[in-house]
PADREN-232076 format. One record per residue (C-alpha): residue number from 1; residue in three letters; x, y, z. Coordinates in Angstrom, 2 decimals, padded with zeros to 5 digits, m for minus. Last residue first. Example, Ala and Ser with C-alpha at 12.3 -4.5 7.8 and 13.67 -1.06 7.14 Angstrom:
2
<pt nr="2" rest="ser" c1="013.67" c2="m001.06" c3="007.14"/>
<pt nr="1" rest="ala" c1="012.30" c2="m004.50" c3="007.80"/>
end
This chain:
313
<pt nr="313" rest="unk" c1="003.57" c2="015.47" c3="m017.84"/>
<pt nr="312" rest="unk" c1="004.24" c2="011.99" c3="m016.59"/>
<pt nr="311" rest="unk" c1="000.85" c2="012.52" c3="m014.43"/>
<pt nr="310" rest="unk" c1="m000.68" c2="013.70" c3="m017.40"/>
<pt nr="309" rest="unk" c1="000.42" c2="010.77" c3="m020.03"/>
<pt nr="308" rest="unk" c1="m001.02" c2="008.32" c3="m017.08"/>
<pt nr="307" rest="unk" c1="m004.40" c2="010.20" c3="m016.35"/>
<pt nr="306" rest="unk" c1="m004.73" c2="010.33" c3="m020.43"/>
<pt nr="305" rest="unk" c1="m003.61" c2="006.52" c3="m020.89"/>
<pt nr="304" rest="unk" c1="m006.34" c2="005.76" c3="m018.08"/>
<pt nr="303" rest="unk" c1="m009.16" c2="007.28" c3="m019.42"/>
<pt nr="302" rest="unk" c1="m008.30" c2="005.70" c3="m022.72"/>
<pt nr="301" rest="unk" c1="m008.72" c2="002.16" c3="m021.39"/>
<pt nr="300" rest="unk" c1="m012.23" c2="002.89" c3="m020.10"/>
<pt nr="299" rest="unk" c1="m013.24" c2="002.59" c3="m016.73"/>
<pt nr="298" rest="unk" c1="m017.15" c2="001.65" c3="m017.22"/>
<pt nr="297" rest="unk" c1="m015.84" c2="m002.20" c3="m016.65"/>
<pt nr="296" rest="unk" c1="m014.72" c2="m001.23" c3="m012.89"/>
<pt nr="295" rest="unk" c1="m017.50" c2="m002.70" c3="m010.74"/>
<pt nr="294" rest="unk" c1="m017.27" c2="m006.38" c3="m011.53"/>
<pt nr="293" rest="unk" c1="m020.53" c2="m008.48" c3="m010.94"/>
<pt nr="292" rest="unk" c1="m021.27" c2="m009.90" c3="m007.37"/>
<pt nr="291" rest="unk" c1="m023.63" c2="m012.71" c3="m008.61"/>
<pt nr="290" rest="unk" c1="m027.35" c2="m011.63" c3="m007.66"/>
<pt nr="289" rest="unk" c1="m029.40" c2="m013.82" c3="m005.44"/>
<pt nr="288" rest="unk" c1="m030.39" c2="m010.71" c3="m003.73"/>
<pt nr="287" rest="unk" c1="m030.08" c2="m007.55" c3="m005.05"/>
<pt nr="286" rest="unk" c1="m027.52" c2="m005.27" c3="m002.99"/>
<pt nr="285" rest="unk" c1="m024.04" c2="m005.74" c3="m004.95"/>
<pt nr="284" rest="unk" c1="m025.28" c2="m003.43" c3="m007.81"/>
<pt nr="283" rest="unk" c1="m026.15" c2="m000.66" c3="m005.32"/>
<pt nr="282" rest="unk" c1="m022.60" c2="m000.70" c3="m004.31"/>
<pt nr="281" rest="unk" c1="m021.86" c2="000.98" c3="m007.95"/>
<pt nr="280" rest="unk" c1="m024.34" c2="004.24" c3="m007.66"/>
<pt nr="279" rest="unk" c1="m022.99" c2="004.39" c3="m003.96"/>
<pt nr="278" rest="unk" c1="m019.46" c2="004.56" c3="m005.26"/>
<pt nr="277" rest="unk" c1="m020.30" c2="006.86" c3="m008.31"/>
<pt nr="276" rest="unk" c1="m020.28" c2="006.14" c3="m011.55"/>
<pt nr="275" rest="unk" c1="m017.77" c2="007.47" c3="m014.25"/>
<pt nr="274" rest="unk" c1="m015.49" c2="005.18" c3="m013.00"/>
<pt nr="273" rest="unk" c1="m012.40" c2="006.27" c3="m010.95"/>
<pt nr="272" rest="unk" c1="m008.94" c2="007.91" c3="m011.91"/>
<pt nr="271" rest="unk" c1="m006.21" c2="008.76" c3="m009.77"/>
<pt nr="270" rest="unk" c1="m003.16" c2="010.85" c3="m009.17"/>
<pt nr="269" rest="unk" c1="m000.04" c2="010.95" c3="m007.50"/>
<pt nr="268" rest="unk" c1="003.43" c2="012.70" c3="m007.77"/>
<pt nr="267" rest="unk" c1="002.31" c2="015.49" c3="m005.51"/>
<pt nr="266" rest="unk" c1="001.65" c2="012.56" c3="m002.98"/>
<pt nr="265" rest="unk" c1="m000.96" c2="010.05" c3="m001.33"/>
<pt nr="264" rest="unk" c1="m002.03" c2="007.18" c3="m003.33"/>
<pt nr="263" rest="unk" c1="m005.96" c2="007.81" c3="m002.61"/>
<pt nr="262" rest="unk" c1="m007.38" c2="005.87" c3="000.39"/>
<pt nr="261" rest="unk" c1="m009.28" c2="008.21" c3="002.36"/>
<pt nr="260" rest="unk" c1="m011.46" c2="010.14" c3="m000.25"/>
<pt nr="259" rest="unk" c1="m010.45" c2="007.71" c3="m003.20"/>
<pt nr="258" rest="unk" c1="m012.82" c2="005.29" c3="m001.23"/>
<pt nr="257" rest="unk" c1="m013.17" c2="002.22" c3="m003.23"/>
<pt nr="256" rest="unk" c1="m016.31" c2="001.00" c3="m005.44"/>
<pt nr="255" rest="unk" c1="m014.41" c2="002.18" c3="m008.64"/>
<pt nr="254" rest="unk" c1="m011.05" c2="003.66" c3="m007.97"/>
<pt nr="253" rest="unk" c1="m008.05" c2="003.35" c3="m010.21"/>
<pt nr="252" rest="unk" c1="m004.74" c2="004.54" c3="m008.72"/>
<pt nr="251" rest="unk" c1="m002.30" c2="006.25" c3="m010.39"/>
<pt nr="250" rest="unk" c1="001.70" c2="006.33" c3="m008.73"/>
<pt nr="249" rest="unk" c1="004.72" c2="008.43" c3="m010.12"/>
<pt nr="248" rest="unk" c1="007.09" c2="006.17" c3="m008.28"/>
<pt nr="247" rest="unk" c1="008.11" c2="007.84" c3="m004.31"/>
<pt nr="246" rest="unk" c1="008.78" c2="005.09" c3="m002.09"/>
<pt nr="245" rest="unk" c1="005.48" c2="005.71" c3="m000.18"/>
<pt nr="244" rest="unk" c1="003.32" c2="006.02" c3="m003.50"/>
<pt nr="243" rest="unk" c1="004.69" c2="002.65" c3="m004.64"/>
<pt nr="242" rest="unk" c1="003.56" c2="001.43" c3="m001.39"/>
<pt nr="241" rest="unk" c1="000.64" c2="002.97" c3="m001.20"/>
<pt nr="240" rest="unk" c1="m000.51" c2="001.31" c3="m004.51"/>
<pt nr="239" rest="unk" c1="000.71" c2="m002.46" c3="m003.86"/>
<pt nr="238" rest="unk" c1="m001.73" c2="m002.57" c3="m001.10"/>
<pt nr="237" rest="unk" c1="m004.51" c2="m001.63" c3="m003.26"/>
<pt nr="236" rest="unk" c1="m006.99" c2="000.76" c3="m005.24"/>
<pt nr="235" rest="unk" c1="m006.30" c2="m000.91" c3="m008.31"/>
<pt nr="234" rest="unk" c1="m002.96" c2="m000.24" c3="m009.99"/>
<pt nr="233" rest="unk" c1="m000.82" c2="001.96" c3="m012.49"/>
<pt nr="232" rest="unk" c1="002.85" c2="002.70" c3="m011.75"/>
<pt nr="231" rest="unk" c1="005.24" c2="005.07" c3="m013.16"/>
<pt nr="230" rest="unk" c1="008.76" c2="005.09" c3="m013.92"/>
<pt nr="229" rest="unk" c1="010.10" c2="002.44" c3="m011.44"/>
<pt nr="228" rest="unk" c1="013.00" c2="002.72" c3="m009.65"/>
<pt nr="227" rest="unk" c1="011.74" c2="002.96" c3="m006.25"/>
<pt nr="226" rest="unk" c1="008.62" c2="m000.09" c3="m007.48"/>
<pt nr="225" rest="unk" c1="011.93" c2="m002.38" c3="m007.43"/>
<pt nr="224" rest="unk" c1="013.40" c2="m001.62" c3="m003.87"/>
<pt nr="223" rest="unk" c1="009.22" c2="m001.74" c3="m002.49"/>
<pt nr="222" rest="unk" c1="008.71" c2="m004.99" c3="m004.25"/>
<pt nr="221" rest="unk" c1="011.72" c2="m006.59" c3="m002.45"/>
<pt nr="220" rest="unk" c1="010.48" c2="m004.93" c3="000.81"/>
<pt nr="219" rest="unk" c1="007.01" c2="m006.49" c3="m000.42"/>
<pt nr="218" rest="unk" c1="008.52" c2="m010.02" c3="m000.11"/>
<pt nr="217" rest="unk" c1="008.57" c2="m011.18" c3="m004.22"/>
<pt nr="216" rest="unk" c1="005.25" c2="m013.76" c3="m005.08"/>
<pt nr="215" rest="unk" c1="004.94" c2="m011.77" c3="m008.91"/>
<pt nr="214" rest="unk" c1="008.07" c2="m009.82" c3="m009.98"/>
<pt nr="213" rest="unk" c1="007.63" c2="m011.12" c3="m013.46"/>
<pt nr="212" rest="unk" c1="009.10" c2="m008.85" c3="m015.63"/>
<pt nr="211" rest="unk" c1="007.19" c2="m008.91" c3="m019.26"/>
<pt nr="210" rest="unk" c1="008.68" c2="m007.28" c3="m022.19"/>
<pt nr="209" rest="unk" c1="010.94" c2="m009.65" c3="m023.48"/>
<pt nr="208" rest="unk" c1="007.86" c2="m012.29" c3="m023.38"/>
<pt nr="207" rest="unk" c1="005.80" c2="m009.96" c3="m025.67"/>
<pt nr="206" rest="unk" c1="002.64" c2="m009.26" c3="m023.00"/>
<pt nr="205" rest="unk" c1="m000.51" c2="m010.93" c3="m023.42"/>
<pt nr="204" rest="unk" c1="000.42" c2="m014.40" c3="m021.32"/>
<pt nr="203" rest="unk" c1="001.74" c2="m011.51" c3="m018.65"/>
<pt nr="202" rest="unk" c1="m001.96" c2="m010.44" c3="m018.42"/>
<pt nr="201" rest="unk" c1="m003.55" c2="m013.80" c3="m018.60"/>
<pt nr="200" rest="unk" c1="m001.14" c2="m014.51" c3="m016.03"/>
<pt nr="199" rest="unk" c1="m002.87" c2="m012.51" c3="m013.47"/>
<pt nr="198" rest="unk" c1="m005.46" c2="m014.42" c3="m012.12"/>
<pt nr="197" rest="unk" c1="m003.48" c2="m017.24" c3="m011.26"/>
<pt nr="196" rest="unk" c1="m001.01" c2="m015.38" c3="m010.23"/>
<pt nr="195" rest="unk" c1="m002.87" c2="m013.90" c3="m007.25"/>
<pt nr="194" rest="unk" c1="m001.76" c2="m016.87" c3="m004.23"/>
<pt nr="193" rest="unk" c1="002.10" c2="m015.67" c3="m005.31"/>
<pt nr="192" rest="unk" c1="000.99" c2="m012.10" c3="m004.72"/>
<pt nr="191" rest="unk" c1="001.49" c2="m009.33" c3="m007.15"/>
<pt nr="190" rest="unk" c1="003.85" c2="m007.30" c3="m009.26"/>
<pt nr="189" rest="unk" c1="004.26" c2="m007.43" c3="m013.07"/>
<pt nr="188" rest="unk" c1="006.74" c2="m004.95" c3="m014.26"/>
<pt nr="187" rest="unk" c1="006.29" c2="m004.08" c3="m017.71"/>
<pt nr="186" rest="unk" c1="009.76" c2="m003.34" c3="m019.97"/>
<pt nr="185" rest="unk" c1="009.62" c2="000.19" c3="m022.09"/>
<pt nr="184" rest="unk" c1="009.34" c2="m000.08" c3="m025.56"/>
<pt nr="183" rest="unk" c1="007.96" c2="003.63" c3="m025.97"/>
<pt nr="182" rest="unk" c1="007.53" c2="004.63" c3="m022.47"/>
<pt nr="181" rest="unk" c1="005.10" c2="007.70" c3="m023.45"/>
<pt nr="180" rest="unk" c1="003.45" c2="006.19" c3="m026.41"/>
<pt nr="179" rest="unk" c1="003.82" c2="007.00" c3="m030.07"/>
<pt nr="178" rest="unk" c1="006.20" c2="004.06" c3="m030.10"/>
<pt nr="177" rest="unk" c1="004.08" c2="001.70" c3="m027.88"/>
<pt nr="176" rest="unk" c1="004.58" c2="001.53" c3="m024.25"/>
<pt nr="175" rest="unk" c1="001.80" c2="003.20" c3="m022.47"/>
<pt nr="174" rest="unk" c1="m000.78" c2="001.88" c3="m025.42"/>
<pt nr="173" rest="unk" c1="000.59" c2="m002.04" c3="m024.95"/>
<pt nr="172" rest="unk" c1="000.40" c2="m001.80" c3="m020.76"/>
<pt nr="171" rest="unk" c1="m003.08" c2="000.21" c3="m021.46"/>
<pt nr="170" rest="unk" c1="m004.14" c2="m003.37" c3="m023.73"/>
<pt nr="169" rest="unk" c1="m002.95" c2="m005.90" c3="m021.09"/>
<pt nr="168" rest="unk" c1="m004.19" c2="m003.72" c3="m018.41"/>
<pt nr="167" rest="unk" c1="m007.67" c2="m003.69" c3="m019.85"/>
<pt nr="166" rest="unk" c1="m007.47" c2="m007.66" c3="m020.12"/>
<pt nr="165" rest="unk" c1="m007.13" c2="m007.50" c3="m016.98"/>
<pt nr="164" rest="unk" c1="m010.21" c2="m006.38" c3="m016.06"/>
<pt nr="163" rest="unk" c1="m009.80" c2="m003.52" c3="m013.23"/>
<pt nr="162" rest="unk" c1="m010.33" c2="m005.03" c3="m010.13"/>
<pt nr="161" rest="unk" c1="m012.50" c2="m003.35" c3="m007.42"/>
<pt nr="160" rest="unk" c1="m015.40" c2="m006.21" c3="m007.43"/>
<pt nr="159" rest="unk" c1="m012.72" c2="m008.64" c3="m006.86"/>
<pt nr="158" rest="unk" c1="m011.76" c2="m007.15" c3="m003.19"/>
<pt nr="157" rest="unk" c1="m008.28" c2="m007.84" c3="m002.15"/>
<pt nr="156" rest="unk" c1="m006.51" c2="m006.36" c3="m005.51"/>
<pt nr="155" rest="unk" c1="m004.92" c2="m007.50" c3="m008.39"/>
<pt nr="154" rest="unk" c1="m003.43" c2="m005.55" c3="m011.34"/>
<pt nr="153" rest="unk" c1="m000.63" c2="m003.91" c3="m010.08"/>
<pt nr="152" rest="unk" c1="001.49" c2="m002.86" c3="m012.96"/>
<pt nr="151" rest="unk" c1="004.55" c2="m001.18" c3="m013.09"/>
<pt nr="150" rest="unk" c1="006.40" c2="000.35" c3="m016.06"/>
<pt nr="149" rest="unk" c1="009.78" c2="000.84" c3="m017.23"/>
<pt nr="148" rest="unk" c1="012.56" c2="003.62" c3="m017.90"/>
<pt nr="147" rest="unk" c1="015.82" c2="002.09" c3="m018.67"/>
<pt nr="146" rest="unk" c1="019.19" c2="000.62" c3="m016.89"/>
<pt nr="145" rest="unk" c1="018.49" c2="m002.66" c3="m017.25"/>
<pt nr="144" rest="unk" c1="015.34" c2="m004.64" c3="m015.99"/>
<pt nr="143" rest="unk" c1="015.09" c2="m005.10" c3="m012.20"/>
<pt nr="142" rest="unk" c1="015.22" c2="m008.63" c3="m010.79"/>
<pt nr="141" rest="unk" c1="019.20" c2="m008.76" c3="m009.97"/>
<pt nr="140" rest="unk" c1="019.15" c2="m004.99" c3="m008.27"/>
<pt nr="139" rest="unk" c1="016.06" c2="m005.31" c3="m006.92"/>
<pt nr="138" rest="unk" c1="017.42" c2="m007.93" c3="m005.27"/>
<pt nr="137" rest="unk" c1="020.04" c2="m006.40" c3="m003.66"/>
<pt nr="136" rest="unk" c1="018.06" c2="m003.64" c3="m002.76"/>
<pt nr="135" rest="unk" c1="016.15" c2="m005.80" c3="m000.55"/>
<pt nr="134" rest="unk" c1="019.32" c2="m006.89" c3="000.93"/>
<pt nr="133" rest="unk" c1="020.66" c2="m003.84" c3="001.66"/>
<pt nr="132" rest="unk" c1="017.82" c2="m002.49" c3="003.46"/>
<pt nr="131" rest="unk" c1="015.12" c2="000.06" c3="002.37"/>
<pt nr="130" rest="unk" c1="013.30" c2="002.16" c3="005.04"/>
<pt nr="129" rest="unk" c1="009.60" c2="003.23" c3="003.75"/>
<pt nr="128" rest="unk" c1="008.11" c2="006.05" c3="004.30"/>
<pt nr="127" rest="unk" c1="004.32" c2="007.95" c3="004.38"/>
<pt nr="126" rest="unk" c1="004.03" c2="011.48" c3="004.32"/>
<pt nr="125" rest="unk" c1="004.07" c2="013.43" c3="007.18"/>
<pt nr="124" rest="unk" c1="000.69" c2="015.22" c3="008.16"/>
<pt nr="123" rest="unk" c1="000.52" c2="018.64" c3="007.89"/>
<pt nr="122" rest="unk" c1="m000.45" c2="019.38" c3="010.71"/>
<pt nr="121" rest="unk" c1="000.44" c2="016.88" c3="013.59"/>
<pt nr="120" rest="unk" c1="m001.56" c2="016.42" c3="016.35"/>
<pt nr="119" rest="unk" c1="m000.02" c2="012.96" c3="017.33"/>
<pt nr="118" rest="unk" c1="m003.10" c2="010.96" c3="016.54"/>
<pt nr="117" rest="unk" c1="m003.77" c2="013.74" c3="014.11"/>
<pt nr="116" rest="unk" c1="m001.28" c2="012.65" c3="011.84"/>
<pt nr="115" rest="unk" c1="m003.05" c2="008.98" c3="011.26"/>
<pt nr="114" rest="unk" c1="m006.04" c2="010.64" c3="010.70"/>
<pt nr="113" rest="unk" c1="m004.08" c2="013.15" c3="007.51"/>
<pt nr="112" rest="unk" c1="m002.84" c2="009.90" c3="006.57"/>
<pt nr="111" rest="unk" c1="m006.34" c2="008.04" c3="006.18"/>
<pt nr="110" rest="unk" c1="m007.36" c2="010.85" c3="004.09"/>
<pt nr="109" rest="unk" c1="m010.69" c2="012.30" c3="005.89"/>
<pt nr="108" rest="unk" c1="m014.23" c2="010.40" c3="004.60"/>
<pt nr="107" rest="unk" c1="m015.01" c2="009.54" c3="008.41"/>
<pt nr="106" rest="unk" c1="m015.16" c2="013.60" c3="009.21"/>
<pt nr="105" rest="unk" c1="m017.15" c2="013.04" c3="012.51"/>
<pt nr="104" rest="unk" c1="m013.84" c2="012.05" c3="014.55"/>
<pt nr="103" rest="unk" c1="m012.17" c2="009.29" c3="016.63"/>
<pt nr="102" rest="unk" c1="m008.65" c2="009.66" c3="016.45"/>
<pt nr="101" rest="unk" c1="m006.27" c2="006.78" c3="016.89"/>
<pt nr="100" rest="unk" c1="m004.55" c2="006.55" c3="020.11"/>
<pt nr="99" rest="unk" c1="m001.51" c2="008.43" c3="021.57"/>
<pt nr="98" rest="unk" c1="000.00" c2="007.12" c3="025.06"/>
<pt nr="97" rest="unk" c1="002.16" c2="008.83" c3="027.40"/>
<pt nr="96" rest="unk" c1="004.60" c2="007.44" c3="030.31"/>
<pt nr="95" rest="unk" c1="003.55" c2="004.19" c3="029.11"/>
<pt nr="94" rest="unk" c1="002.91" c2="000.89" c3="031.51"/>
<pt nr="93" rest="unk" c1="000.74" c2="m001.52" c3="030.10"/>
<pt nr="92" rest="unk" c1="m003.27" c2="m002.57" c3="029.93"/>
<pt nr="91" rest="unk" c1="m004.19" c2="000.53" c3="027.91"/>
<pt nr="90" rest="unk" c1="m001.85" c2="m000.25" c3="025.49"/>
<pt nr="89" rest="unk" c1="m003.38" c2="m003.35" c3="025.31"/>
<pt nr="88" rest="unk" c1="m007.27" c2="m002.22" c3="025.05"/>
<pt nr="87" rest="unk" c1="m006.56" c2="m001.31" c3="021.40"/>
<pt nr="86" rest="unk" c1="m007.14" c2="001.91" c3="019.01"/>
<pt nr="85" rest="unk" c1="m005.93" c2="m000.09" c3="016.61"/>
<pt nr="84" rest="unk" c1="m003.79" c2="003.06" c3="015.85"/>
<pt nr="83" rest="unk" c1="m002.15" c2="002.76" c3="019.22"/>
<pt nr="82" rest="unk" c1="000.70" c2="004.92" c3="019.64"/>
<pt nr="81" rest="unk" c1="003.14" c2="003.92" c3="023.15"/>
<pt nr="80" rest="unk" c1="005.42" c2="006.90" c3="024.29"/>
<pt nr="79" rest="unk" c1="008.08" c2="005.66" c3="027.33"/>
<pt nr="78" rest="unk" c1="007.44" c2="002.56" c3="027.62"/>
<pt nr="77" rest="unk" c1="007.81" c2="000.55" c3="030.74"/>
<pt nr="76" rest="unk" c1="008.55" c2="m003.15" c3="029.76"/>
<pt nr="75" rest="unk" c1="007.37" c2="m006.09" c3="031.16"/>
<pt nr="74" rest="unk" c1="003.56" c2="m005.68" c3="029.99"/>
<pt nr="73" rest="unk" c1="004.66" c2="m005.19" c3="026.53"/>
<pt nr="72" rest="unk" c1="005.42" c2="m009.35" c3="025.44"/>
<pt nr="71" rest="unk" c1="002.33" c2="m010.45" c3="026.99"/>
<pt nr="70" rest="unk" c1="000.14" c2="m007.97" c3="025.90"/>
<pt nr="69" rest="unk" c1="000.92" c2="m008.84" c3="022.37"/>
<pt nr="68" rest="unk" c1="000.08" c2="m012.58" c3="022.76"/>
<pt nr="67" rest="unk" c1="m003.14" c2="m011.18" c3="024.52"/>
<pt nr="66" rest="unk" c1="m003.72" c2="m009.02" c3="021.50"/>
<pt nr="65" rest="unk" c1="m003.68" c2="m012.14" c3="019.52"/>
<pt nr="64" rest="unk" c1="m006.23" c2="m014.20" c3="021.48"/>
<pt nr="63" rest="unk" c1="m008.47" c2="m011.94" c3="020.09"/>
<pt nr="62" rest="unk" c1="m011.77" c2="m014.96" c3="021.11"/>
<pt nr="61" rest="unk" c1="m009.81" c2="m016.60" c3="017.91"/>
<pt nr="60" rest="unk" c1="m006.71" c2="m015.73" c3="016.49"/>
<pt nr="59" rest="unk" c1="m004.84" c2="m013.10" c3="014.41"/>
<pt nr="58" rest="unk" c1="m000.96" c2="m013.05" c3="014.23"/>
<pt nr="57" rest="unk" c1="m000.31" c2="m010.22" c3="014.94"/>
<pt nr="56" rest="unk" c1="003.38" c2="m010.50" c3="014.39"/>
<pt nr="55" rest="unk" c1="005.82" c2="m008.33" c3="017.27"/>
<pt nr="54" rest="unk" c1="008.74" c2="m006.73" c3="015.40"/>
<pt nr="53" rest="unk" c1="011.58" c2="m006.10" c3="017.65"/>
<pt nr="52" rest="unk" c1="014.26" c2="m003.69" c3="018.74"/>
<pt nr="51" rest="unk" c1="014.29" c2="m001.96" c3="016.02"/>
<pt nr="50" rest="unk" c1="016.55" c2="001.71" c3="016.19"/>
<pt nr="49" rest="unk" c1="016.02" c2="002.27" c3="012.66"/>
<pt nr="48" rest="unk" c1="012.89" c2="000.56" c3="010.46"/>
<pt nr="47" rest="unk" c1="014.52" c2="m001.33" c3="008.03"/>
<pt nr="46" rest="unk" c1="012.12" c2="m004.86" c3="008.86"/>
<pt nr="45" rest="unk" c1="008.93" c2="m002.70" c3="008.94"/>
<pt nr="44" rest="unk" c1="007.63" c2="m003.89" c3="005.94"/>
<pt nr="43" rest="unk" c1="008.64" c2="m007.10" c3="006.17"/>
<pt nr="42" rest="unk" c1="005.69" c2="m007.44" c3="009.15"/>
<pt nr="41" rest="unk" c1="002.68" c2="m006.15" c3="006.68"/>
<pt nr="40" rest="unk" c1="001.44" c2="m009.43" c3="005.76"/>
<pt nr="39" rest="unk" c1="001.92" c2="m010.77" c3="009.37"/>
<pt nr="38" rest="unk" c1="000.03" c2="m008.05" c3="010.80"/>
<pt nr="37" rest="unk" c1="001.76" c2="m005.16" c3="013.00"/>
<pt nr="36" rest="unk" c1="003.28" c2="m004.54" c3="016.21"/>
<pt nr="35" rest="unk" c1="006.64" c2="m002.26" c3="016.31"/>
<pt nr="34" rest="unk" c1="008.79" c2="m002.06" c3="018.97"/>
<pt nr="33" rest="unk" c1="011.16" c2="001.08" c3="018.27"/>
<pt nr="32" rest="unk" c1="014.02" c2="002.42" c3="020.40"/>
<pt nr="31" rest="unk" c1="014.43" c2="006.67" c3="021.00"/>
<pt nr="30" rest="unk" c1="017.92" c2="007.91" c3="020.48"/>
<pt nr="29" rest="unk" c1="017.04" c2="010.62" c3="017.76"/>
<pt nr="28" rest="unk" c1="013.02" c2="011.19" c3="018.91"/>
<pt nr="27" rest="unk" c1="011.94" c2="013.83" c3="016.74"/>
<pt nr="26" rest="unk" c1="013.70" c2="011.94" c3="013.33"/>
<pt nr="25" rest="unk" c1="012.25" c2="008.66" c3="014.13"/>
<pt nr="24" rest="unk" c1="009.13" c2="009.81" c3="015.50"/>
<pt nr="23" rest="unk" c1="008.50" c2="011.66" c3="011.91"/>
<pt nr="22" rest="unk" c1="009.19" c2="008.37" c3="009.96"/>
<pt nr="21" rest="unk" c1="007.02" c2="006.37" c3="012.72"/>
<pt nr="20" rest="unk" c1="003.99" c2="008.71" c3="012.02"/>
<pt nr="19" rest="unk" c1="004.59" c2="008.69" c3="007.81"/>
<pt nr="18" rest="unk" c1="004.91" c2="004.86" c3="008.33"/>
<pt nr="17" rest="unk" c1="000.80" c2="004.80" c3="008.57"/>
<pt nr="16" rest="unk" c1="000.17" c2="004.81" c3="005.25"/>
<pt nr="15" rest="unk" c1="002.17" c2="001.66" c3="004.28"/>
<pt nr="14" rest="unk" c1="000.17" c2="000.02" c3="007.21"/>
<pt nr="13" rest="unk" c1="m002.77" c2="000.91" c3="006.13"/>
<pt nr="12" rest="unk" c1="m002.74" c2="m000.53" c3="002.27"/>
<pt nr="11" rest="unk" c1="m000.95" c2="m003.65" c3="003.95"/>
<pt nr="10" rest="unk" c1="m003.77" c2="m004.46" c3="006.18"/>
<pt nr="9" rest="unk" c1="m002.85" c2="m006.21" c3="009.77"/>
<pt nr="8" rest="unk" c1="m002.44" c2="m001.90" c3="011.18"/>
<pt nr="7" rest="unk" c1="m000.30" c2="m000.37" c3="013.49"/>
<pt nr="6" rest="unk" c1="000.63" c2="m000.43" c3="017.10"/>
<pt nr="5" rest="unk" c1="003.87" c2="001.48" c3="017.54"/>
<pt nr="4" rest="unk" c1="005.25" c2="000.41" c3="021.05"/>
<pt nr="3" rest="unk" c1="008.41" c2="003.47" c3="021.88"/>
<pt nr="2" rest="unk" c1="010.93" c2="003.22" c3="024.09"/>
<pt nr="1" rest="unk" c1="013.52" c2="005.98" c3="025.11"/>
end
């Protein structure tokens, strides 16, 4: 059996959409996986049993890209193909069935519980990522010893929807002070290599034997570490689902995000937002001439420690 899984270029969507390839997996024991994705999601997907092959979207003018991916389906006849790009490709190839994205009238739905629907699932399976060996490996050398510790995500694609750092400097000392919950506990700093910029003011605030600078790691590397961490805090990013997927304790902080579809999904996740609402913030972004100011100030410190001392009950 052959199966075309076309998922998202986004990291955040990607991680939420493994939930459907997790459950195909298991209902489909001998079935073979292609799996098309965006190049920031690809290592993602590198585990994934029964691969055959990952095919990089690569994107490119006049969506030259999904002509790149039609080229490499059109020879084979697939047996099931899901399309959550909803795309004309899988359109344009053999299948003996084909699944696309749902189109609904409930657009603030949890992207996951969407993602089930494509296949008519109810519940929705949770999200999942495969770990190989040499991901784990790494971990293994990069990971603090054997000891609770704390993960911080403190970038995120949208500046508007970053918490200041400097408030993750000062939660990081609260969550880890001796009348805190990880008293002493080392702080994971994960990010991209093009981010560290912008974060090293928060590992410049951190003692230097707290600080574990995971920053510019492949996310299957990040994924290995985040398994082992004791809780992570993070904007409403990437770096959130997939501590979510690989089951951390996981709090997200929302602003001018949608917590609606794109909360870490889980019993073991919660998440905070700013005492304004969304539409209250995005009206900031509307006058013209205006510098795009940061939406997440009115998210106190505090807020946070309480959602993180609750979560790790």
């Amino acid at each position: 059996m052959k199966i075309l899984f076309i998922t998202s270029n986004r990291v955040g969507d990607a991680v939420l959409s493994t939930g459907l390839l997790a459950w195909m997996e298991k209902q489909y024991p001998t079935a073979r996986f292609t799996i098309a994705c965006g190049p920031y999601a690809a290592d993602l997907f590198r585990a994934t049993p029964r691969l055959d092959k990952i095919i990089v979207l690569k994107k490119k003018s006049w969506n030259r890209h999904w002509l790149g991916l039609w080229r490499q389906a059109i020879l084979t006849r697939w047996d099931l193909i899901v399309d959550l790009r909803d795309s004309a490709v899988s359109r344009l190839v053999r299948a003996e069935r084909r699944a696309y994205r749902v189109r609904n009238h409930d657009n603030m739905q949890h992207k996951v519980v969407k993602n089930g629907l494509t296949l008519n699932l109810s519940p929705p399976p949770a999200p999942h990522i495969w770990l190989d060996a040499k991901a784990e490996a790494a971990a293994e050398k990069l990971l603090p010893p054997l000891q609770p510790f704390l993960a911080l995500g403190p970038a995120a694609n949208w500046p508007v929807k970053q918490w200041p750092i400097e408030r993750f400097a000062e939660l990081a000392q609260k969550l880890t002070s001796e009348r805190g919950p990880l008293p002493g506990a080392p702080i994971m700093i994960i990010g991209d290599e093009k981010e560290r910029a912008q974060i090293m003011p928060l590992i410049n605030a951190l003692p230097k034997n707290q600080a574990v600078d995971i920053i510019g790691q492949d996310l299957m590397t990040v994924a290995a570490c985040l398994k082992h961490a004791t809780l992570f805090v993070g904007n409403d990013s990437g770096l959130m689902h997939l501590s979510a997927a690989v089951g951390t304790k996981t709090l997200g902080l929302f602003g001018p995000g949608y917590e609606e579809m794109y909360a870490p999904w889980g019993p073991h996740c919660a998440f905070v937002r700013t005492p304004e609402s969304r539409k209250e913030l995005l009206k900031r972004l509307k006058h013209p001439g205006a510098h795009h100011p940061n939406l997440m100030e009115s998210l106190t410190v505090d807020t946070v420690v309480n959602a993180a001392e609750r979560l790790l009950g």
